[in-house]
C-alpha positions as protocol buffer text, in pm:
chain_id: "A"
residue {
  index: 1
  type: UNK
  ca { x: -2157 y: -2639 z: 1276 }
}
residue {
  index: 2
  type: UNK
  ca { x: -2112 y: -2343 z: 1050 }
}
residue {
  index: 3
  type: UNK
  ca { x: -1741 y: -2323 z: 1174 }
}
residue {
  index: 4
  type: UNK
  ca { x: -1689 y: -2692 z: 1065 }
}
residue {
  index: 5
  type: UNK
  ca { x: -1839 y: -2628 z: 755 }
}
residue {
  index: 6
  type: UNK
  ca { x: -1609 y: -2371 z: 671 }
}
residue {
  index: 7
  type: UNK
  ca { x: -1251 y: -2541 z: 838 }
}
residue {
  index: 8
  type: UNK
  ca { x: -1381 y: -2816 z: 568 }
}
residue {
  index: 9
  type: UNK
  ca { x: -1422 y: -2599 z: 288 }
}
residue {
  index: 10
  type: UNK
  ca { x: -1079 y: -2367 z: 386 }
}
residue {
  index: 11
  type: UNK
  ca { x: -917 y: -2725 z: 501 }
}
residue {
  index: 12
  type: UNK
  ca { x: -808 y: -2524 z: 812 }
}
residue {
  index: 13
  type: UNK
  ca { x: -905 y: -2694 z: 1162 }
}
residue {
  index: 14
  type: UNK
  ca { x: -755 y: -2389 z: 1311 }
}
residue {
  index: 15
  type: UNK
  ca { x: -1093 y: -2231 z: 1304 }
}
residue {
  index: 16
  type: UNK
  ca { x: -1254 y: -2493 z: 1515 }
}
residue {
  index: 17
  type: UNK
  ca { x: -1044 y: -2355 z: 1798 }
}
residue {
  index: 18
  type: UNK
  ca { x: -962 y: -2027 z: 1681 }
}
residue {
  index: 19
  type: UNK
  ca { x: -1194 y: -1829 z: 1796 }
}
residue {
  index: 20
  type: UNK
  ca { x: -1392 y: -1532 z: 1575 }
}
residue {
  index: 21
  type: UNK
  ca { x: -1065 y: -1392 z: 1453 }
}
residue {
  index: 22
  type: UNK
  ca { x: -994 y: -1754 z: 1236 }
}
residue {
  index: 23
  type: UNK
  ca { x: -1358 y: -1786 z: 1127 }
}
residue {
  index: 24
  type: UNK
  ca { x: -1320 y: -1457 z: 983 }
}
residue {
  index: 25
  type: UNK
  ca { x: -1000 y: -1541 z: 815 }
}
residue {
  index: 26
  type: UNK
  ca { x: -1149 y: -1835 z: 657 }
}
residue {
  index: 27
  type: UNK
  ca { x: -1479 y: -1677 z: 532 }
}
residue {
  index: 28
  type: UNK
  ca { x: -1228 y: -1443 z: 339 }
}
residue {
  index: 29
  type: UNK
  ca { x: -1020 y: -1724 z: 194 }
}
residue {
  index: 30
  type: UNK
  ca { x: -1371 y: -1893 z: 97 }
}
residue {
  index: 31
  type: UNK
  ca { x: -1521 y: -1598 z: -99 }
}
residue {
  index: 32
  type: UNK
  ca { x: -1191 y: -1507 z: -269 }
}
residue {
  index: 33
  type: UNK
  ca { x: -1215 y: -1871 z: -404 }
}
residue {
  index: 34
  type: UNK
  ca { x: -1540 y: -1822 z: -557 }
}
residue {
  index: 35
  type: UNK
  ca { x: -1598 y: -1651 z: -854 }
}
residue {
  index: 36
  type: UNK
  ca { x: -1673 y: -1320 z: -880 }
}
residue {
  index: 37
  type: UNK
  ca { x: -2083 y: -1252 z: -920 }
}
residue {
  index: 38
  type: UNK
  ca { x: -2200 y: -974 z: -1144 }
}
residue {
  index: 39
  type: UNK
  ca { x: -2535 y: -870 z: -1137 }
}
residue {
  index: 40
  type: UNK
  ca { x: -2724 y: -843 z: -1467 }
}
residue {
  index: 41
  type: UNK
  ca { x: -2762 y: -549 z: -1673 }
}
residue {
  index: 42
  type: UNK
  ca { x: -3076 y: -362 z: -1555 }
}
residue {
  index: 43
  type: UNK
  ca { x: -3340 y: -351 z: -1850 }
}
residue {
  index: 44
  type: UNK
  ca { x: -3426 y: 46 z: -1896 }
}
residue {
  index: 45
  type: UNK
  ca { x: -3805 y: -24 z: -1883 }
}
residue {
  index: 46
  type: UNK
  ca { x: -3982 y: -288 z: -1725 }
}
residue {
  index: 47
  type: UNK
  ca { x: -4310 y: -235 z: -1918 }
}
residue {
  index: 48
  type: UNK
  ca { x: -4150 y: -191 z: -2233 }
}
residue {
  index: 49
  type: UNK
  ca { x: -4062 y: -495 z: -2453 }
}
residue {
  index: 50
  type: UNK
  ca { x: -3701 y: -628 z: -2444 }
}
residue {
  index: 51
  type: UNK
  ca { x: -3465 y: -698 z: -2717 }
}
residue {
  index: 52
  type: UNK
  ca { x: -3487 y: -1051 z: -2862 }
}
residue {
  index: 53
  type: UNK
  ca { x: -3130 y: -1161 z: -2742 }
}
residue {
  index: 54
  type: UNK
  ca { x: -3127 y: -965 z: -2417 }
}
residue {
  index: 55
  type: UNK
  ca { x: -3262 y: -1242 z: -2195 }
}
residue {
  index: 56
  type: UNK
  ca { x: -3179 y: -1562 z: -2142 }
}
residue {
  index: 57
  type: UNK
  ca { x: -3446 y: -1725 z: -1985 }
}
residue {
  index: 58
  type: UNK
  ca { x: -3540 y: -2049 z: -2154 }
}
residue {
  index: 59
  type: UNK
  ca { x: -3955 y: -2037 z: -2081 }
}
residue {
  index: 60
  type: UNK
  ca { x: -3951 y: -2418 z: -2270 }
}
residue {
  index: 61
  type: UNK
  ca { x: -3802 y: -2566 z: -1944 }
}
residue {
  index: 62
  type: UNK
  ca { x: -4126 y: -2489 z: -1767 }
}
residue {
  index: 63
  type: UNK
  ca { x: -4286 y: -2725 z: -2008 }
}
residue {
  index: 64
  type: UNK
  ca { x: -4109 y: -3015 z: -1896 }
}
residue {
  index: 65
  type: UNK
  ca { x: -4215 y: -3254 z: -1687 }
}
residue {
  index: 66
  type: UNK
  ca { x: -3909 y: -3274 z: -1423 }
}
residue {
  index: 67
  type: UNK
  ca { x: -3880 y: -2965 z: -1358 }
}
residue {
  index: 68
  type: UNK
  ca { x: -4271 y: -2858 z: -1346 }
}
residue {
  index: 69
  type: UNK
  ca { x: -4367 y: -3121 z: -1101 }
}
residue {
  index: 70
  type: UNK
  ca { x: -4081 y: -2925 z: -849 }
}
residue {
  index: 71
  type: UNK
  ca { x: -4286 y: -2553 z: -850 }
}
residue {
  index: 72
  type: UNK
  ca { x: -4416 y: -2653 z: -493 }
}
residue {
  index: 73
  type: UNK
  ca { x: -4166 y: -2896 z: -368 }
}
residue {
  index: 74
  type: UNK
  ca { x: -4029 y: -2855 z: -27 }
}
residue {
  index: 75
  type: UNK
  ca { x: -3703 y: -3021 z: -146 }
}
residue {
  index: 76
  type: UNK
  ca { x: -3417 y: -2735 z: -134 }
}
residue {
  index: 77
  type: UNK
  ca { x: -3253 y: -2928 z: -374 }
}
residue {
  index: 78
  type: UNK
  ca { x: -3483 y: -2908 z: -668 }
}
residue {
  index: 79
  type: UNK
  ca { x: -3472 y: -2719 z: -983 }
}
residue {
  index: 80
  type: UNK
  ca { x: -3691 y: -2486 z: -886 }
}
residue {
  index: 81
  type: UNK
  ca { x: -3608 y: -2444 z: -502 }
}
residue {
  index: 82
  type: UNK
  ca { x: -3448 y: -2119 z: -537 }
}
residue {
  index: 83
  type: UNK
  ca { x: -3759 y: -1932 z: -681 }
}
residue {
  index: 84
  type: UNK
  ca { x: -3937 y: -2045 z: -300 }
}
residue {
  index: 85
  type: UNK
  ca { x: -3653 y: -1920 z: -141 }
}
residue {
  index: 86
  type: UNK
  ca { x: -3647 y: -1601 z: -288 }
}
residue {
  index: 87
  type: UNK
  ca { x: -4006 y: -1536 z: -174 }
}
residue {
  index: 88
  type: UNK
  ca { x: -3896 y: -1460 z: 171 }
}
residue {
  index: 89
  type: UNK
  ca { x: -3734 y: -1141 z: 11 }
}
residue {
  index: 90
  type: UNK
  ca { x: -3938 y: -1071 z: -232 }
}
residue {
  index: 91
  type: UNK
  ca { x: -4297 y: -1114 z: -130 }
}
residue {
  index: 92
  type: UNK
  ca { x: -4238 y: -891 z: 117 }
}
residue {
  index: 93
  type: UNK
  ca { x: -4084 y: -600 z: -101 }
}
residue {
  index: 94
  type: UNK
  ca { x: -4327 y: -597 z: -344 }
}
residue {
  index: 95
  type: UNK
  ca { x: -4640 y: -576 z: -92 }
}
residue {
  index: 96
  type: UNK
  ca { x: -4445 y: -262 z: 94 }
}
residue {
  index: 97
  type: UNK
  ca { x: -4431 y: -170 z: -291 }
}
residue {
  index: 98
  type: UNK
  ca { x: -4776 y: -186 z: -384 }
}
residue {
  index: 99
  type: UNK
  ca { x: -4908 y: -73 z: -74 }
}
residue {
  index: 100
  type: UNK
  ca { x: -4723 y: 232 z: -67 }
}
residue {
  index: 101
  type: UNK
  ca { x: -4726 y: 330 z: -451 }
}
residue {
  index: 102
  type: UNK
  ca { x: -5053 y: 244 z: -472 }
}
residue {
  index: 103
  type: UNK
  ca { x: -5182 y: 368 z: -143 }
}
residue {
  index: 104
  type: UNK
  ca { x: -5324 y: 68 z: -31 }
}
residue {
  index: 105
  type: UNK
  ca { x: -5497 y: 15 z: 274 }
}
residue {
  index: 106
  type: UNK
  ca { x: -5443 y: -305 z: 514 }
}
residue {
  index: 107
  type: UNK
  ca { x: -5731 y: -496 z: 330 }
}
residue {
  index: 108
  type: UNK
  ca { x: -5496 y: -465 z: 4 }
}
residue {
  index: 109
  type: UNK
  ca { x: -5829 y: -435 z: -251 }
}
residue {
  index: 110
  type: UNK
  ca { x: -5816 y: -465 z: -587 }
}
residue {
  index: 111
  type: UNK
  ca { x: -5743 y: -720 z: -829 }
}
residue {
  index: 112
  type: UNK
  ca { x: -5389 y: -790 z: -974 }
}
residue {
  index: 113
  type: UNK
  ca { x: -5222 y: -1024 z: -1265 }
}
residue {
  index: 114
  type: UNK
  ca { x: -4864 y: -1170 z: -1267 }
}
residue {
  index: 115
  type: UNK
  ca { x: -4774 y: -1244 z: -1642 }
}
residue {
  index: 116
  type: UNK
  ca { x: -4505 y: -1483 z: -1674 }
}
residue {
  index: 117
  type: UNK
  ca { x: -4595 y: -1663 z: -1320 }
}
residue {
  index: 118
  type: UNK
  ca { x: -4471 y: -1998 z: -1379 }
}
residue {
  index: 119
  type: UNK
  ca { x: -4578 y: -2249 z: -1109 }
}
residue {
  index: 120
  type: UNK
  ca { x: -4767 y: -1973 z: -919 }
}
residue {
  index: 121
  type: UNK
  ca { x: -4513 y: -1931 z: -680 }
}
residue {
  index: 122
  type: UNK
  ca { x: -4521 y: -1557 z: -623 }
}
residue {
  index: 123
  type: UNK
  ca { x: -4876 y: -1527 z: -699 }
}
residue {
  index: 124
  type: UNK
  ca { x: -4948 y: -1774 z: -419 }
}
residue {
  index: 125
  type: UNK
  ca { x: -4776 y: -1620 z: -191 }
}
residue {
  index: 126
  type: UNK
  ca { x: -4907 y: -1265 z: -280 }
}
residue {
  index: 127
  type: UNK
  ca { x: -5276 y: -1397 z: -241 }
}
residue {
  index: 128
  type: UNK
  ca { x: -5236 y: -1497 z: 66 }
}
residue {
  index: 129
  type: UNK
  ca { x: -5128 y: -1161 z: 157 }
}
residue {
  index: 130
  type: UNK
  ca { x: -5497 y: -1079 z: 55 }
}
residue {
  index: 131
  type: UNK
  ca { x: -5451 y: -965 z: -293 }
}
residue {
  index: 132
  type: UNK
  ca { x: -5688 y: -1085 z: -533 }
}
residue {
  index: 133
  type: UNK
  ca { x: -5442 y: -1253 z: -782 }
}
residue {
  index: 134
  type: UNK
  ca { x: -5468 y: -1378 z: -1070 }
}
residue {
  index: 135
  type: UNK
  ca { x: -5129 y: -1511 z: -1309 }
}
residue {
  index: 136
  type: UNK
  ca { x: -5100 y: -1624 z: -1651 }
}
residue {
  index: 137
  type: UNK
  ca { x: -4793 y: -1792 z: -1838 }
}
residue {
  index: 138
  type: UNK
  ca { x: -4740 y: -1961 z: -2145 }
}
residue {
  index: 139
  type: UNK
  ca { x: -4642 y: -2271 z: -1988 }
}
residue {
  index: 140
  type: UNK
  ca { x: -4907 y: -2490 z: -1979 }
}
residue {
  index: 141
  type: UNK
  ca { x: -4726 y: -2740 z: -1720 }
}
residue {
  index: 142
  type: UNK
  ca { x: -4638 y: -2515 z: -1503 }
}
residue {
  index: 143
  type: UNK
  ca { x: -4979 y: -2385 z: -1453 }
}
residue {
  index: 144
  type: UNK
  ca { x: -5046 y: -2724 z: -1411 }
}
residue {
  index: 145
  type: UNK
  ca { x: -4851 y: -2705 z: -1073 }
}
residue {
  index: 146
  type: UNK
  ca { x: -5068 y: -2364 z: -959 }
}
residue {
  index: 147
  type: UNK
  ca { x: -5427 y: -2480 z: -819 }
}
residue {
  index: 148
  type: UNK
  ca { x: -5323 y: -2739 z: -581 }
}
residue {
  index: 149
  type: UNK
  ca { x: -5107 y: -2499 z: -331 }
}
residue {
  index: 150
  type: UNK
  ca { x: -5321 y: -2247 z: -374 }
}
residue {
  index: 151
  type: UNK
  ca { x: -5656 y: -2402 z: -251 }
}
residue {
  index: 152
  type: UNK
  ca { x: -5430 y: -2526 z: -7 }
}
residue {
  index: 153
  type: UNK
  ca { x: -5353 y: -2127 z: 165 }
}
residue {
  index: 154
  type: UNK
  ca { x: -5743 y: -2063 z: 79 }
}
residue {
  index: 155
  type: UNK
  ca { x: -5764 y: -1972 z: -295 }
}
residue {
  index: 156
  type: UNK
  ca { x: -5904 y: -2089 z: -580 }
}
């Protein structure tokens, strides 16, 4: 399938039959078709506060009611669908993280706070690590969206 995909996208069926050597060809002609991705500045401090200006995060679409009722959904193609999909990298970083900066033991004690956590997403998750999580955010319907999945992994 992924072969097809990509003859489609290159309009080359020469890959179907090609063999590796024409799938390869083709992934290069797709990624020098997309544009070129530049990761964002760095911010110098992440406990300091930021510029006004220097982020462009608009918190006030967390508010509405479209996009909050997608925190949870399983739908890949909702608003919100990349934040779940970036738990499967990031959960797991910041618990080898934690445990080792913090010198945590399996049990993972202690009690910790996500500000900013949306939906819950990440705090979710993290609880049902073990951590004893707790998350705050100025939007009220997205906190709206928080309880529900996580009484459904055991948590409050």
């Amino acid at each position: 399938r992924f072969a097809k995909a990509v003859a489609a996208r290159v309009g080359s069926a020469a890959v179907l039959g090609g063999g590796v050597r024409a799938a390869r060809g083709a992934i290069t002609a797709v990624g020098k078709r997309l544009p070129e991705l530049v990761p964002p500045l760095e911010f110098p401090s992440r406990i300091e506060p930021i510029a006004a200006g220097s982020s462009s995060i608009d918190n006030d679409v967390y508010d509405d009611d479209t996009v909050g009722s997608s925190w949870h959904s399983d739908d890949p193609t909702d608003q919100l669908a990349t934040l779940q999909l970036l738990n499967t990298a990031r959960i797991p970083y910041f618990d080898r993280v934690w445990r080792q900066q913090l010198g945590l033991p399996p049990g993972r004690p202690g009690a910790y706070l996500e500000v900013g956590c949306g939906g819950g997403i990440a705090t979710v998750a993290l609880a049902s690590l073990g951590y004893q999580m707790t998350g705050i955010d100025p939007a009220a319907r997205a906190l709206d969206e928080a309880p529900a999945p996580a009484r459904a992994r055991g948590g409050a």
